[in-house]
N, C-alpha and C positions, 0 to 999 in steps of 0.2 A: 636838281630841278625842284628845289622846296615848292609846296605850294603846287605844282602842278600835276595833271591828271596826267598820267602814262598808262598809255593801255599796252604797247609792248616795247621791250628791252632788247637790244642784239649787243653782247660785248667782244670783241674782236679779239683771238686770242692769236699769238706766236704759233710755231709749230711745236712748241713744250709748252705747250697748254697755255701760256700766262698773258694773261691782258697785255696785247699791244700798244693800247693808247688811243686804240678811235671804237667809238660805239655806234649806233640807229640807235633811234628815239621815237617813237609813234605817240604821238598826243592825241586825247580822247575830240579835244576841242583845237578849232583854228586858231582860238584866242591864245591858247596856251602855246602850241606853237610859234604864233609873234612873240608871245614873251621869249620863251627861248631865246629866240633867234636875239633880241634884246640883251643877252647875257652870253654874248660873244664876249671875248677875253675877257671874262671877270676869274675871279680866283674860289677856286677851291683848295684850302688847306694853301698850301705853296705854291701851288701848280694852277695855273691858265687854263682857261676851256677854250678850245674853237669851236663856234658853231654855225654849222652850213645845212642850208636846205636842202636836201633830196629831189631831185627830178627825176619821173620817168619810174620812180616805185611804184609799184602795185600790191605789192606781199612785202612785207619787209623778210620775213624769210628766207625771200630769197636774194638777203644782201647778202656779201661775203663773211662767213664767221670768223676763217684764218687768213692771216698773212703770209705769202709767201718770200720763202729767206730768198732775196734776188745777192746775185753776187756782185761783191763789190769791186772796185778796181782800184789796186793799190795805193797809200796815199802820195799825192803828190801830180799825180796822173789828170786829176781834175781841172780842168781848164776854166777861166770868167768864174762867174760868181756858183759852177755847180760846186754841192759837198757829197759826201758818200753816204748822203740819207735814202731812206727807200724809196722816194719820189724819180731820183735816175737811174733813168732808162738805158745802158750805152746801147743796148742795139738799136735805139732811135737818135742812135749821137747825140743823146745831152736828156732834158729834163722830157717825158712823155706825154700824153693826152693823156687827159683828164678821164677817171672813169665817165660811164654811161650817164649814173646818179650825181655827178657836178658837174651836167652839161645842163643849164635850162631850156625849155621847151620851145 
């Protein structure tokens, strides 16, 4: 996020310490946050960003830091368009609710 004011950082790590792939982002200013949000799928180095607003934060501290290893179900077992990403859920039979913080208000 060149250019813009962060006033705090969360980086989400595995349960061996290593960045999962999703972070929190707390922007000093509103404006800088529309930008962000602006710079949904643009590239860094190789790699794509997604970015999604937060709802319903008050601490960012108190986002999640780790991800938990959810287990998966063998391949092949996957029904329609689910894959063995950590988005499904099987004890909600297929893809789950949306955390707290990507529900809007």
């Amino acid at each position: 996020f060149n250019g813009l004011s962060i006033s705090k950082l969360v980086i989400v790590k595995d349960p061996r310490g290593q960045a999962a792939g999703d972070g929190y982002v707390q922007f000093e200013k509103d404006s800088d946050m529309k930008d962000a949000l602006n710079r949904h799928m643009e590239k860094i180095g190789h790699r794509y960003i997604e970015v999604f607003q937060a709802y319903n934060v008050t601490d960012l501290d108190e986002m999640p830091k780790s991800r938990p290893v959810k287990p998966l179900k063998p391949w092949g077992s996957y029904s329609g368009d689910q894959s063995p990403g950590y988005n499904v859920y099987p004890e909600s039979g297929g893809w789950g609710t949306p955390p707290p913080h990507r529900m809007p208000p």
